[in-house]
MIDOSE-1310 file (N, C-alpha, C; in nm, 2 decimals, decimal comma, always signed):
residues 250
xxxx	+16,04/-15,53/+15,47/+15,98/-15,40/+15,44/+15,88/-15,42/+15,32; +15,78/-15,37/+15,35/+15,65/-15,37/+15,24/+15,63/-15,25/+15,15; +15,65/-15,28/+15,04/+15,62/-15,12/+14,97/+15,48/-15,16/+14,91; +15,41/-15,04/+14,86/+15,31/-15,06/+14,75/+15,31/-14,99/+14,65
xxxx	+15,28/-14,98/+14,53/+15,27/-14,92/+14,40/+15,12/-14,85/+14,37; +15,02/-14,85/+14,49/+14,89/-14,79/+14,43/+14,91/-14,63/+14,39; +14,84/-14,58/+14,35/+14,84/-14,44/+14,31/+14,89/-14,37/+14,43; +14,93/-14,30/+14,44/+14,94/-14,19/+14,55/+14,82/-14,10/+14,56
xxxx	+14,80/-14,02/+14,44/+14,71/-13,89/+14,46/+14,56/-13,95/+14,50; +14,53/-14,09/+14,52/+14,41/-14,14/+14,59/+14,45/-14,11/+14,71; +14,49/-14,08/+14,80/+14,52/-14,04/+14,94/+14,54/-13,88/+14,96; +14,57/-13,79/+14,88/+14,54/-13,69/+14,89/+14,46/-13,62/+14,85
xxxx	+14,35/-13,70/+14,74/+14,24/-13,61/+14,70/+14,15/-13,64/+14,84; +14,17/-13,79/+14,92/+14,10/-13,73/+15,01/+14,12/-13,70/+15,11; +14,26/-13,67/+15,14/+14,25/-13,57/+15,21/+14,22/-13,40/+15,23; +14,16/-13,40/+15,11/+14,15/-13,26/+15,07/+13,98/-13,23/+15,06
xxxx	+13,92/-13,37/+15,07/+13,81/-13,40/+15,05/+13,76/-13,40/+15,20; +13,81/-13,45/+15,27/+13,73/-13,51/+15,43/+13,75/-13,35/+15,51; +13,70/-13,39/+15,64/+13,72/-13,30/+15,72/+13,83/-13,42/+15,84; +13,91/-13,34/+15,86/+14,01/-13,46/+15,96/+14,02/-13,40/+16,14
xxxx	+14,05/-13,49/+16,17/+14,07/-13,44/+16,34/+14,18/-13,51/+16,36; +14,30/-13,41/+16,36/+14,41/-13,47/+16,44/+14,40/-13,48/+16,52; +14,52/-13,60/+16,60/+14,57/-13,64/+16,72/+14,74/-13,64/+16,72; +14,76/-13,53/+16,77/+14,86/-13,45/+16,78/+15,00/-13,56/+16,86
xxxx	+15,08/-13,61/+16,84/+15,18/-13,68/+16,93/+15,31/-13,58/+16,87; +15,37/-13,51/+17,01/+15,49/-13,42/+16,99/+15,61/-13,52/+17,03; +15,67/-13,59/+16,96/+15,80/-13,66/+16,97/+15,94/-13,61/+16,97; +16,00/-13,63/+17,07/+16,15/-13,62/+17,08/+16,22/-13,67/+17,19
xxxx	+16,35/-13,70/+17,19/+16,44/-13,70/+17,31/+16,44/-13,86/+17,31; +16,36/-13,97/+17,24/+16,35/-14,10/+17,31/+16,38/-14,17/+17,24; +16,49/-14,28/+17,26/+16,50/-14,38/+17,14/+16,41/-14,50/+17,14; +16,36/-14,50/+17,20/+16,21/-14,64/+17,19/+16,16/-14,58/+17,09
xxxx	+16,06/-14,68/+16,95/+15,98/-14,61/+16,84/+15,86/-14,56/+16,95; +15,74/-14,47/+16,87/+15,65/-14,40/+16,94/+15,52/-14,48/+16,82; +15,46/-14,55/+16,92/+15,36/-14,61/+16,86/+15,18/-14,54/+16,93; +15,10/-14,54/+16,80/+14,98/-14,48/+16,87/+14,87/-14,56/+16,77
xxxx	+14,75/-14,61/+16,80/+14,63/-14,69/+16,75/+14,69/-14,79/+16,65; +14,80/-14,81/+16,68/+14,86/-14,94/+16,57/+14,97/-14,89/+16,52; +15,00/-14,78/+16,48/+15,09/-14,71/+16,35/+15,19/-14,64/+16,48; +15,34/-14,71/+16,37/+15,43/-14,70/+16,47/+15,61/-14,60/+16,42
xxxx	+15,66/-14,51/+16,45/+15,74/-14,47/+16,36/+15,90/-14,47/+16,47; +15,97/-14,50/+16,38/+16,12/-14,53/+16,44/+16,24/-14,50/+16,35; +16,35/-14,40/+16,42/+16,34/-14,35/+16,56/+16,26/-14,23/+16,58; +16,28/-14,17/+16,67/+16,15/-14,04/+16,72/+16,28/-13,93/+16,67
xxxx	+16,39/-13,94/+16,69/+16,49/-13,87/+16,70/+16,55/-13,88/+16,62; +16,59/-13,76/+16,52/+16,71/-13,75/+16,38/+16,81/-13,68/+16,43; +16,91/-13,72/+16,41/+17,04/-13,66/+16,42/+17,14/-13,66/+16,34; +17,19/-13,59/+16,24/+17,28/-13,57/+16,12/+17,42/-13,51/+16,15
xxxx	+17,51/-13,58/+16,21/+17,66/-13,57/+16,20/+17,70/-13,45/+16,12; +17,75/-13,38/+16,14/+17,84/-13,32/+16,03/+17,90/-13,40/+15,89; +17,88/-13,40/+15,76/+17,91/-13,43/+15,70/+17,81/-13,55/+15,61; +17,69/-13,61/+15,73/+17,61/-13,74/+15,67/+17,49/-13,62/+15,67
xxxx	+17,44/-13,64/+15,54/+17,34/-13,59/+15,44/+17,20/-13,69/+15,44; +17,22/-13,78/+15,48/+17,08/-13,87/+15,46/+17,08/-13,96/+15,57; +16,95/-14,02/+15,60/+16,91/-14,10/+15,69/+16,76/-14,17/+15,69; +16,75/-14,26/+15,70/+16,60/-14,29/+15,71/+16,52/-14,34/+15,86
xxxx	+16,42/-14,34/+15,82/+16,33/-14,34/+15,89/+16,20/-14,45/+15,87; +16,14/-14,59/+15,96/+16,03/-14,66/+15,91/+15,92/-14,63/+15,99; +15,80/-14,65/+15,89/+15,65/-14,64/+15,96/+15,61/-14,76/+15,96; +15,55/-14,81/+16,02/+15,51/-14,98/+16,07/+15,34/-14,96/+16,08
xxxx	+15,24/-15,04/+16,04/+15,13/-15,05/+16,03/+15,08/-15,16/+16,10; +15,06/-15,22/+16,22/+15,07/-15,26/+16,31/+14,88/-15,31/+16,33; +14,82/-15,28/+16,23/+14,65/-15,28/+16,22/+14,61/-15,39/+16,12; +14,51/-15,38/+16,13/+14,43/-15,54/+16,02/+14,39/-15,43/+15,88
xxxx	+14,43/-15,30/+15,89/+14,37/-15,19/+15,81/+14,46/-15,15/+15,73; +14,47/-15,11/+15,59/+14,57/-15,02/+15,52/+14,53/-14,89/+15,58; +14,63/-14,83/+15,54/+14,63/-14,65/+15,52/+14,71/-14,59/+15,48; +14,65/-14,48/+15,47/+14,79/-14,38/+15,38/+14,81/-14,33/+15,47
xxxx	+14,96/-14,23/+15,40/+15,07/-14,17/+15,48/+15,11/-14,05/+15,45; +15,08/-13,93/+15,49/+15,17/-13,82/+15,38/+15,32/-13,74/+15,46; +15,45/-13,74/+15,43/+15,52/-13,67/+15,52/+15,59/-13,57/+15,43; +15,58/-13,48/+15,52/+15,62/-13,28/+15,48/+15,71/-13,30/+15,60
xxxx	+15,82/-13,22/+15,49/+15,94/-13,15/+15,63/+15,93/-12,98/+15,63; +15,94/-12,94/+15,75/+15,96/-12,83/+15,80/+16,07/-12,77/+15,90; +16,11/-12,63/+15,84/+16,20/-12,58/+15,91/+16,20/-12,54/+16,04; +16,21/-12,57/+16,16/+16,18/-12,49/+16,27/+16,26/-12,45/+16,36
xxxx	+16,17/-12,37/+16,39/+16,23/-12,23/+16,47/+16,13/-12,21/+16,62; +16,23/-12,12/+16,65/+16,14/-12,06/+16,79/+16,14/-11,91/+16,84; +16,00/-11,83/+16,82/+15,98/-11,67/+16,86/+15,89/-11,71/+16,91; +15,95/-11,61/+17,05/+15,84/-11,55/+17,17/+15,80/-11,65/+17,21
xxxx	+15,89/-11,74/+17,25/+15,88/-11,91/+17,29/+15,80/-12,00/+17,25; +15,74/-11,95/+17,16/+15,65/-12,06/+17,04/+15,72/-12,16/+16,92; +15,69/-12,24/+16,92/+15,73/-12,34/+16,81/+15,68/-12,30/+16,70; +15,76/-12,26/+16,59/+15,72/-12,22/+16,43/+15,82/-12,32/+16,31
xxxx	+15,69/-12,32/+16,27/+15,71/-12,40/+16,15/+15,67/-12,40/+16,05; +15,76/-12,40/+15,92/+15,76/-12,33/+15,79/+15,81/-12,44/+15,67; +15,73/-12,47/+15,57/+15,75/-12,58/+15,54/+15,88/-12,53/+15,40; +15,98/-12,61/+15,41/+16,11/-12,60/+15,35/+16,17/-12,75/+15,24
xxxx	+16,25/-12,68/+15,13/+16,31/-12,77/+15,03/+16,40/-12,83/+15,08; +16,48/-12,82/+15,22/+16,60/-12,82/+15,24/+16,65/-12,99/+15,30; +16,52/-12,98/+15,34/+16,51/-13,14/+15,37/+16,39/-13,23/+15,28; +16,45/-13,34/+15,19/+16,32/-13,40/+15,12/+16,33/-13,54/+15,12
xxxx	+16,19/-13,61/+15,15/+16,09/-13,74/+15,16/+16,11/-13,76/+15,08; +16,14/-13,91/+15,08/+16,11/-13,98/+14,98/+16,07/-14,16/+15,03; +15,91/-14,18/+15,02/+15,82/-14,10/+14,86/+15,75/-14,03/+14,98; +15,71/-13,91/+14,93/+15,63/-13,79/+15,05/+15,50/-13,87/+15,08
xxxx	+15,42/-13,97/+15,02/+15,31/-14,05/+15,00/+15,31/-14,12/+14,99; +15,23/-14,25/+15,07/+15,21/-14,35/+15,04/+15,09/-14,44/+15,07; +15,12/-14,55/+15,07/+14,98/-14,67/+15,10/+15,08/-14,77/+15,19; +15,03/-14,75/+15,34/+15,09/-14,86/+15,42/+14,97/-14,97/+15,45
xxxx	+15,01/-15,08/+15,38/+14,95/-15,19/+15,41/+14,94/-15,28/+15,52; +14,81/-15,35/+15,56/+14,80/-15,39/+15,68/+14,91/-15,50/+15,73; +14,98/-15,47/+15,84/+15,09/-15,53/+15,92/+15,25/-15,50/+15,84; +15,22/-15,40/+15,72/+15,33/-15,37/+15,64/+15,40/-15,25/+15,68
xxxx	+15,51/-15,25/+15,66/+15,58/-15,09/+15,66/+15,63/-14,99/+15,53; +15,66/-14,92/+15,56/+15,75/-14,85/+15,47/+15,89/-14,79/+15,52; +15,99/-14,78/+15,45/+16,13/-14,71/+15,51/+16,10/-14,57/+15,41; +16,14/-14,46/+15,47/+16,11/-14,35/+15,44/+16,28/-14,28/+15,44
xxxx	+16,32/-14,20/+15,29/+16,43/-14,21/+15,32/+16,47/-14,02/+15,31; +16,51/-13,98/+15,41/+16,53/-13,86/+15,47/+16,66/-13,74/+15,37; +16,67/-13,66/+15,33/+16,79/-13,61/+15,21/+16,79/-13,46/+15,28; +16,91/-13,42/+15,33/+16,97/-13,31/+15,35/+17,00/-13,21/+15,21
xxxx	+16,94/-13,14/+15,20/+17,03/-13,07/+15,06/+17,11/-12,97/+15,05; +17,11/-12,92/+15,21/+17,21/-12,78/+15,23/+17,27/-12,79/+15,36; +17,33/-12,85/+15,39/+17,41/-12,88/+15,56/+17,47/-12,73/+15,60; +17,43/-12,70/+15,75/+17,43/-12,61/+15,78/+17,61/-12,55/+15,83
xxxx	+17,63/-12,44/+15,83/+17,78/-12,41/+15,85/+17,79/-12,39/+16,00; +17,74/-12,26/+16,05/+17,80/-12,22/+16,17/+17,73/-12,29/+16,29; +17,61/-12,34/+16,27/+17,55/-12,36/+16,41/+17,42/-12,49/+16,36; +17,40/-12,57/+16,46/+17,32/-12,65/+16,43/+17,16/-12,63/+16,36
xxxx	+17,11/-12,68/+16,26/+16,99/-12,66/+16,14/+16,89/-12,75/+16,26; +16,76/-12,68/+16,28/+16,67/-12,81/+16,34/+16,54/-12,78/+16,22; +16,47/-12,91/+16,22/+16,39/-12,93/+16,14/+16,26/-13,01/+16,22; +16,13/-13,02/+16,16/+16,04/-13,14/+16,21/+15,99/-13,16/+16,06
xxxx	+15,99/-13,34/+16,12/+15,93/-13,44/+16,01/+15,80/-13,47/+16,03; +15,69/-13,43/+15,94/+15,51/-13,40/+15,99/+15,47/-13,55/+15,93; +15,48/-13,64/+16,01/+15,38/-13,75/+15,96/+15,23/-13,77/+15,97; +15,16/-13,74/+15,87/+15,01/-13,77/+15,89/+14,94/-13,86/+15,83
xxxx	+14,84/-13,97/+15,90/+14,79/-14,03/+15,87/+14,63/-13,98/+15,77; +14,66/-14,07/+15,66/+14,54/-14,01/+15,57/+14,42/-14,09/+15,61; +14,31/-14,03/+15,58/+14,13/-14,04/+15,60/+14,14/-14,17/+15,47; +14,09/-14,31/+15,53/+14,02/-14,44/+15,46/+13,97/-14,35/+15,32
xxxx	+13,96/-14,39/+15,23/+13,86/-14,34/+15,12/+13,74/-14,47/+15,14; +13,60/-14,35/+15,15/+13,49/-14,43/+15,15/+13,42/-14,43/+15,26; +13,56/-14,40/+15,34/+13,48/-14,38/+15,51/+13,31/-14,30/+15,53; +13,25/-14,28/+15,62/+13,18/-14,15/+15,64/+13,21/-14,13/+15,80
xxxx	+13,15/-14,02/+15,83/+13,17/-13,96/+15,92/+13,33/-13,86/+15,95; +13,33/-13,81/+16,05/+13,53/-13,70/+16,09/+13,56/-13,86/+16,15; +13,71/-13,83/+16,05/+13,79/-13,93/+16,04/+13,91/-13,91/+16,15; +13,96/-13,96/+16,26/+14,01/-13,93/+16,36/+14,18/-14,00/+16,30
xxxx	+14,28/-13,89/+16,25/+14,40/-13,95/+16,20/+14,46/-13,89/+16,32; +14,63/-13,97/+16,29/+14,69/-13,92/+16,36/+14,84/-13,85/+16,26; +14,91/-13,81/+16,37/+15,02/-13,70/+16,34/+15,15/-13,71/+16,43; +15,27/-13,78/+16,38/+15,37/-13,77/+16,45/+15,50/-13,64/+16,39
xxxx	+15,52/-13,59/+16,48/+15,60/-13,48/+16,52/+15,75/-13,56/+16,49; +15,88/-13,55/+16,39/+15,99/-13,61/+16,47/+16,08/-13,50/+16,47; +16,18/-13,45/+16,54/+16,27/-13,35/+16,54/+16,42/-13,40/+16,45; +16,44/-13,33/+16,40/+16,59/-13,40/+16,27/+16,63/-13,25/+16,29
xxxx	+16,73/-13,27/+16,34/+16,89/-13,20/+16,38/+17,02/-13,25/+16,31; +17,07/-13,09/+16,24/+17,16/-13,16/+16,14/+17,30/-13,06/+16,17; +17,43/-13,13/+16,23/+17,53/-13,04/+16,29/+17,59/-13,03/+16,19; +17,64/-12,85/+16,23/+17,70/-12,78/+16,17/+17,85/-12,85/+16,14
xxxx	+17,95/-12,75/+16,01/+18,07/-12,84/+15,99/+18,18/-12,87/+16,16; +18,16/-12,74/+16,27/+18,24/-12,74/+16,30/+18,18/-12,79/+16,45; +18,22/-12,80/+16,57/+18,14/-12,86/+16,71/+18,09/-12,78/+16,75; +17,94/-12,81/+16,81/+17,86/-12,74/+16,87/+17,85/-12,81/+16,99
xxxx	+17,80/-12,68/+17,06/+17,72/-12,71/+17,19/+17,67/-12,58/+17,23; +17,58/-12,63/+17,36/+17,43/-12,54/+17,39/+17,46/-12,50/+17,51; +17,44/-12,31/+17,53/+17,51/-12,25/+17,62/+17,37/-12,17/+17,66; +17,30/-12,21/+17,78/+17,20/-12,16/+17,87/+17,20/-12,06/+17,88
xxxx	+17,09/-11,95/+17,90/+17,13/-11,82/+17,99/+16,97/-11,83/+18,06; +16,95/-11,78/+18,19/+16,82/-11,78/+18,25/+16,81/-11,69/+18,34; +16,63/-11,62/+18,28/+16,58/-11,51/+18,41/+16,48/-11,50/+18,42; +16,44/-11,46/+18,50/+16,27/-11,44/+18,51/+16,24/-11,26/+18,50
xxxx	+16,12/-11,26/+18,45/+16,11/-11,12/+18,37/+15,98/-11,13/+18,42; +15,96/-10,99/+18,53/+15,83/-10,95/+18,54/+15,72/-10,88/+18,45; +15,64/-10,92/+18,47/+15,49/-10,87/+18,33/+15,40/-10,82/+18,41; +15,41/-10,70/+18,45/+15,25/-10,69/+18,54/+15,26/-10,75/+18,68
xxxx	+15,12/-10,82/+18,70/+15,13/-10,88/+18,81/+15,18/-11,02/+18,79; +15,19/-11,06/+18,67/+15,24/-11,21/+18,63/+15,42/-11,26/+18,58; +15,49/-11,36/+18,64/+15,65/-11,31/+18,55/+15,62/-11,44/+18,49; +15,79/-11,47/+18,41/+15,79/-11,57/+18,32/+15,93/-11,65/+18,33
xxxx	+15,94/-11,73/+18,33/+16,09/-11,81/+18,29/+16,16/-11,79/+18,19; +16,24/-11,72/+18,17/+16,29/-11,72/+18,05/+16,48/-11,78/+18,01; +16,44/-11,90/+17,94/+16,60/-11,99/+17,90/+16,63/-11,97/+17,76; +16,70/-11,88/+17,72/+16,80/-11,90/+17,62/+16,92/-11,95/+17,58
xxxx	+16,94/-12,00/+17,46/+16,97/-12,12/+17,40/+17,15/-12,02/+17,33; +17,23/-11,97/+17,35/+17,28/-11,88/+17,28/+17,45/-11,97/+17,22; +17,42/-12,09/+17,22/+17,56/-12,19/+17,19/+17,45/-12,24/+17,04; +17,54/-12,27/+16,98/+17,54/-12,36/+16,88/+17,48/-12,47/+16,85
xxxx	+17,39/-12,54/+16,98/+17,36/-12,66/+16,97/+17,22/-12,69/+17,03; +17,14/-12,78/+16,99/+16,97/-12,78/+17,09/+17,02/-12,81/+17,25; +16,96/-12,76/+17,31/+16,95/-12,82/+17,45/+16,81/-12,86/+17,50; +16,78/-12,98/+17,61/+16,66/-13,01/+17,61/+16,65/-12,98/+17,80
xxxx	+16,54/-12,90/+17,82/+16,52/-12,86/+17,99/+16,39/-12,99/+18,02; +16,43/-13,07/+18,10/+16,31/-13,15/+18,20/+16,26/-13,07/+18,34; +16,11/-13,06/+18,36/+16,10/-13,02/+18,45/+16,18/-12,93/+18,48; +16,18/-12,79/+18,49/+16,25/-12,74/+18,58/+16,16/-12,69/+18,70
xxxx	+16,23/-12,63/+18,81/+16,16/-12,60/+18,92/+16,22/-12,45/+18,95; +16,18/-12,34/+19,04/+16,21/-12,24/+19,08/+16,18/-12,25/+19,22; +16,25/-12,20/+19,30/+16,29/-12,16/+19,49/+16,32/-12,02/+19,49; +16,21/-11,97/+19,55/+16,22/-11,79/+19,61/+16,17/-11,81/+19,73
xxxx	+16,25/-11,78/+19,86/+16,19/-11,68/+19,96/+16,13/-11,83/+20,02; +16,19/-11,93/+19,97/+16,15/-12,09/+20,08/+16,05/-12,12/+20,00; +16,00/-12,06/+19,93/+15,87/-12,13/+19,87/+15,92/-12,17/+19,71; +15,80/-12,26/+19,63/+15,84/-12,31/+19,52/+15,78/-12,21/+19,43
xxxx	+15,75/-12,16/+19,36/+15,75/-12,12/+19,20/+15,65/-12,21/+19,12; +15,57/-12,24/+19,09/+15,53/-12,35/+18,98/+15,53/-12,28/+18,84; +15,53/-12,36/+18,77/+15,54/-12,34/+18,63/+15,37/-12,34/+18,55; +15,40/-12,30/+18,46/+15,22/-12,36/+18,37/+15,31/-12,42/+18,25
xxxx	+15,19/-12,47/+18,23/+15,24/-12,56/+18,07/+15,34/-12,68/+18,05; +15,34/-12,70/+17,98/+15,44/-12,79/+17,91/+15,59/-12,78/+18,00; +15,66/-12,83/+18,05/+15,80/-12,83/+18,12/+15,92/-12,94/+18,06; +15,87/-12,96/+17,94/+15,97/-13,07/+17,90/+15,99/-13,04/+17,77
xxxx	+16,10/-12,90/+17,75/+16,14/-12,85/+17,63/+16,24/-12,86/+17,56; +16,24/-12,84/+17,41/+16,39/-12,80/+17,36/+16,40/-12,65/+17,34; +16,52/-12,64/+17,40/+16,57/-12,48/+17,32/+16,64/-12,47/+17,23; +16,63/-12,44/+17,11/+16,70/-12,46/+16,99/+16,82/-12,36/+16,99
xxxx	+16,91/-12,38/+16,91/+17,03/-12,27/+16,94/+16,97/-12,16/+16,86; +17,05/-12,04/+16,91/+17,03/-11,89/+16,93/+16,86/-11,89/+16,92; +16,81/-12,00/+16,98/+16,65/-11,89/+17,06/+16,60/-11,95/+17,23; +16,50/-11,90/+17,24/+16,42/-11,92/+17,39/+16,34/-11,98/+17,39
xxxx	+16,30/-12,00/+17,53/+16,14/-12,04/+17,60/+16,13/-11,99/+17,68; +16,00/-11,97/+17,68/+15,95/-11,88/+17,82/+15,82/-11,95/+17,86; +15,84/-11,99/+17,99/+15,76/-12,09/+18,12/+15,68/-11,94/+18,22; +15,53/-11,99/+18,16/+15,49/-11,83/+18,23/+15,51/-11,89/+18,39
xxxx	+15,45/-11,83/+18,50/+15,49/-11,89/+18,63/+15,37/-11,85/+18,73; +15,36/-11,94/+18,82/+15,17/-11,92/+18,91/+15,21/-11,90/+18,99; +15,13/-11,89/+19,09/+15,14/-11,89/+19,20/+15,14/-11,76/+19,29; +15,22/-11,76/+19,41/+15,24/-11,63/+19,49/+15,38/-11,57/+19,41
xxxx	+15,42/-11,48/+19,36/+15,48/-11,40/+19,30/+15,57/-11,31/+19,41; +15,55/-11,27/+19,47/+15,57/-11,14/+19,56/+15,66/-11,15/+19,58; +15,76/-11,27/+19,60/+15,90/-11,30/+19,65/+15,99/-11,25/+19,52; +15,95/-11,26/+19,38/+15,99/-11,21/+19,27/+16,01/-11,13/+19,21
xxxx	+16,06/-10,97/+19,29/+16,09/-10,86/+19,33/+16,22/-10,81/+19,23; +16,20/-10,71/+19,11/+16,30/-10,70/+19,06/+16,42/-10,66/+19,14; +16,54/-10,75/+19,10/+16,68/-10,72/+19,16/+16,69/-10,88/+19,26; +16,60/-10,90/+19,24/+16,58/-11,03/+19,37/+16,67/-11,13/+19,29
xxxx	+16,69/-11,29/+19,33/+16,74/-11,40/+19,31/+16,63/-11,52/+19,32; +16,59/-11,59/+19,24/+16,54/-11,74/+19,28/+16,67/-11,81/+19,23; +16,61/-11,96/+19,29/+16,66/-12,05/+19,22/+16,65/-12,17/+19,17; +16,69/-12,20/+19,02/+16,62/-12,26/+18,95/+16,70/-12,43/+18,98
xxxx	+16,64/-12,54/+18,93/+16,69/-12,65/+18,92/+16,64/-12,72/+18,80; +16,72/-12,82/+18,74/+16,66/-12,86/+18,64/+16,75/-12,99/+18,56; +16,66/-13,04/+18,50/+16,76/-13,11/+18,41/+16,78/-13,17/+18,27; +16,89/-13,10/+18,24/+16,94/-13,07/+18,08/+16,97/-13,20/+18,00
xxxx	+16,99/-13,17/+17,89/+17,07/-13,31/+17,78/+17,16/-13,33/+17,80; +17,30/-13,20/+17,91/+17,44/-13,19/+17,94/+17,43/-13,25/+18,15; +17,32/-13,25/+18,21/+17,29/-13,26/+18,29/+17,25/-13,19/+18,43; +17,26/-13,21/+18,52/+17,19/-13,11/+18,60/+17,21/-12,99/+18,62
xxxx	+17,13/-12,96/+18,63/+17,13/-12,77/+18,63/+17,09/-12,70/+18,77; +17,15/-12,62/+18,82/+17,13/-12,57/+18,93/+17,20/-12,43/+19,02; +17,12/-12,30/+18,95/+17,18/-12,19/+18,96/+17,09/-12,09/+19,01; +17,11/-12,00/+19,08/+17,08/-11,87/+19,09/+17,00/-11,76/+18,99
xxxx	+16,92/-11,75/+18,95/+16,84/-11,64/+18,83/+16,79/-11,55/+18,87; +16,83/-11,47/+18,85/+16,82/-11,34/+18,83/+16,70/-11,28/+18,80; +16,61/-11,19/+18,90/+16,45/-11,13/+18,84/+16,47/-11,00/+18,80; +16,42/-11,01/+18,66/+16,44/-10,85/+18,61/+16,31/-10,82/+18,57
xx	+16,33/-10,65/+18,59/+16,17/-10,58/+18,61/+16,11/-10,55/+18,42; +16,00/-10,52/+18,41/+15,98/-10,49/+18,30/+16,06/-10,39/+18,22
């Protein structure tokens, strides 16, 4: 492992200085590291035992280039099936900044300060790559997403509920999360009336305990008749899923 001792606040003045263009990589679920233009972070995935308070985490610089590093933790949550994120003391970096040297790494070391009681804490770890000082021109950084999950004292786990909810002429998928624990949905699919259902968006989610997601849905509709039944298939972190759901009217 490579550390450096340059200044820090030369990487954040310019980041505060440039105009940046992220490149967004949303990570989770995989234990392979997630490597992008050289810069590599491992694992993708935090997971905090009941009881273990710290863990780390390495960035790998895999380029003929230095660069800096800045990582902020945030608390996250989910309303109205959106991912929200709020940046919090509860989890803290160390060092939040740095200077990764060319083919060097750093270990980044992860601190729980409040372990959660009744139900599992999820959090994301924002790694962003800082803008060269000196460069010219929009500096194209990147940004790794990691999810750090930290269980509650006593056992959790993640208890599904699923319906589709008509809006107008458009309905939606809706899976909530109402156990104690994240669950992750791949792909799911919907069957009404012999025909398929398609989804829009993203299909490869987590549902965080006590919240939702909602999968708007395309296609021919008509089979989706409040009082009706589709049915859904899918597959979870606990494994396959395959039930009957329920369409309810506005």
């Amino acid at each position: 492992m490579t550390r450096t001792r340059r200044p820090a606040f030369r990487w954040a003045r310019a980041l505060c200085r440039r105009a940046v263009a992220m490149a967004v990589i949303g990570l989770a679920g995989h234990a392979a590291p997630a490597a992008s233009q050289g810069l590599q972070v491992a694992p993708v995935n935090l997971e905090l035992p009941a009881g273990q308070t710290v863990t780390t985490i390495t960035v790998s610089n895999n380029t003929d280039r230095a660069t800096g590093m800045q990582v902020r933790s945030f608390d996250w949550r989910q309303q109205g099936g959106q991912d929200v994120l709020s940046p919090t003391q509860v989890v803290e970096v160390s060092p939040p900044i740095f200077e990764l040297p060319a083919g060097g790494s750093q270990l980044v070391r992860v601190v729980l300060r409040s372990p959660p009681d009744a139900k599992e804490a999820a959090y994301r770890l924002l790694f962003d790559q800082l803008p060269t000082p000196g460069s010219t021109g929009i500096t194209l950084a990147l940004r790794f997403s990691i999810p750090l999950f930290a269980a509650p004292q006593f056992a959790a786990s993640p208890e599904l509920e699923t319906h589709v909810e008509r809006q107008g002429a458009g309905a939606v998928l809706v899976v909530r999360n109402s156990g104690t624990r994240h669950d992750r949905l791949f792909a799911p699919s919907l069957l009404a009336g012999g025909a398929k259902i398609g989804l829009s968006g993203n299909t490869n989610f987590y549902v965080l305990a006590g919240c939702e997601q909602r999968w708007p849905l395309a296609g021919k509709l008509a089979t989706l008749r409040p009082g009706a039944h589709a049915q859904l298939t899918a597959t979870t972190s606990a494994g396959r899923v395959d039930r009957a759901v329920a369409v309810l009217g506005p």
